[in-house]
C-alpha positions as a printed Julia matrix, in Angstrom:
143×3 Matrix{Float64}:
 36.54  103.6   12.97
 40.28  102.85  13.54
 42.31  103.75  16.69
 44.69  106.4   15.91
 48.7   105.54  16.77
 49.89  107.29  19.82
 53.67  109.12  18.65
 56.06  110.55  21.18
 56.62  113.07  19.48
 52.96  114.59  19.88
 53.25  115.39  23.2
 53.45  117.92  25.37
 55.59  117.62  28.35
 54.26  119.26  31.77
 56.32  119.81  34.95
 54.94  118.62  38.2
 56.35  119.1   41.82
 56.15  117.24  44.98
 57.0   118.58  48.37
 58.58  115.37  49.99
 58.52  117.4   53.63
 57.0   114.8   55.9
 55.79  112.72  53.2
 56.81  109.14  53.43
 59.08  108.09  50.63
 56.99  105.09  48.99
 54.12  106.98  48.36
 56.09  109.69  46.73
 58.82  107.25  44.59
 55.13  105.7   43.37
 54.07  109.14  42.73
 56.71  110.24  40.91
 57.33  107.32  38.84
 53.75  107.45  37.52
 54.32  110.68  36.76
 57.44  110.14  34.39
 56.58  107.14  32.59
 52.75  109.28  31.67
 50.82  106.49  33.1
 48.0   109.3   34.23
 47.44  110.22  30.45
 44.68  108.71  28.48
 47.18  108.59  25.73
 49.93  106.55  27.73
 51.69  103.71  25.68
 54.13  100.93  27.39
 56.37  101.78  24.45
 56.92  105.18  24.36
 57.95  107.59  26.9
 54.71  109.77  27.17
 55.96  111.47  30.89
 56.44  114.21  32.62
 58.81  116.38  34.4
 58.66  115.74  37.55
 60.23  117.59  40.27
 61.35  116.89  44.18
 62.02  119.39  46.57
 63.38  118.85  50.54
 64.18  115.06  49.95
 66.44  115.79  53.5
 63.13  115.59  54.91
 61.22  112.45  53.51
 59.93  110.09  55.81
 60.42  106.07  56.31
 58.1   104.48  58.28
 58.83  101.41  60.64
 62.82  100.66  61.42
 63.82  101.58  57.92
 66.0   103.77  59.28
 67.83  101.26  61.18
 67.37   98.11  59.09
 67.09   99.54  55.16
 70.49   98.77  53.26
 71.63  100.16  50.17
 74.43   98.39  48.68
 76.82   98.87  46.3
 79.99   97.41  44.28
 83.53   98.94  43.23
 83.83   96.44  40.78
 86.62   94.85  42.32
 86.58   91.57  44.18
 85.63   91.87  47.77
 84.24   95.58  46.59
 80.58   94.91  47.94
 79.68   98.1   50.12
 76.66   98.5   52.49
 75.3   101.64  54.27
 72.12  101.71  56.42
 69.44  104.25  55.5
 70.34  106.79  58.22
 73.81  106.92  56.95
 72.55  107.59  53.75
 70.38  110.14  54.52
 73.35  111.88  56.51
 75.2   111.82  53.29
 73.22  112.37  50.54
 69.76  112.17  51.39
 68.82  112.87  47.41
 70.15  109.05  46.95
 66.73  107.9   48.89
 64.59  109.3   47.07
 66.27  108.56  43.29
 67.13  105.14  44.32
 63.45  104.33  45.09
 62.2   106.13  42.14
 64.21  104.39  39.58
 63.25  100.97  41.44
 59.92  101.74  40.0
 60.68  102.63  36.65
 61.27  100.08  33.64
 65.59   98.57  33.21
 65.49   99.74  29.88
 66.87  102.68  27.63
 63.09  104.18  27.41
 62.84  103.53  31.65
 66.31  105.93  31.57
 65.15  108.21  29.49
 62.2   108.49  32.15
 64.69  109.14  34.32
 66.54  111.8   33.22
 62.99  113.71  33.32
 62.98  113.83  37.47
 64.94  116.28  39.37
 65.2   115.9   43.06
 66.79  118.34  45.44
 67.53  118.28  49.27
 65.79  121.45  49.96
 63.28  123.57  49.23
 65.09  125.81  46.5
 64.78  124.32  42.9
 65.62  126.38  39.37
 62.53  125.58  37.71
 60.44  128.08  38.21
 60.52  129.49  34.81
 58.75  126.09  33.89
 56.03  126.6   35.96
 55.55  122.89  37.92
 52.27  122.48  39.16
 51.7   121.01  42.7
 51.34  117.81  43.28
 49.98  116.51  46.7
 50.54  113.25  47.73
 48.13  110.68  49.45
């Protein structure tokens, strides 16, 4: 008996949300990025995006544990020389505390066209209001 060929095309995309209120950020990036690159389907194949929709609501609210807060950086460059830019966690948060939670997710997730095309499949927002209701998400709790 042969093993059938899994196709992308055969699949059918759910929608998934996570409540990031108190949660602590790891545990939902890891979460999440399971989610989007289909890893929890028996059908799941490293080389073809199999995932789901997965959505974040009141990322303002996510959790770091220890002295992230204080000690996490996240950098980034302008492109020009010199153009290296740091900001601790806590400033992040202050600004855009949707950053956080993408930046971690997409740490997880494979540098390649297929790992942004995994991407593009999670929405995270910085409260609890989210448009995708007409898509029904199911709840997704997280350990």
């Amino acid at each position: 008996m042969a093993t059938g060929k899994a196709a992308a095309a055969d699949e059918q995309r759910l929608w998934h949300i996570i409540d990031a209120d108190g949660q602590v950020l790891g545990r939902i990036a890891s979460t999440a990025a399971r989610l989007l690159q289909g890893k929890h389907k028996p059908t799941w194949a490293p080389y073809l995006d199999k995932g789901d929709h997965v959505v974040i609501v009141n990322a303002a609210r996510v959790k770091l544990t220890g002295r992230k807060e204080e000690q996490k950086l996240y950098r980034y460059h302008s492109g020009y020389e010199g153009g290296l830019r740091e900001e601790r966690a806590k400033i992040v948060r202050q600004k855009d505390p949707v950053r956080l939670v993408e930046e971690a997710i997409s740490g997880m997730l494979p540098k390649t066209k297929l790992g942004k095309a995994m991407y593009r499949k999670l929405k995270v927002y910085k409260s609890g209001d989210h448009p995708h209701t007409a898509q029904q998400p199911k709840k997704i709790e997280v350990a």
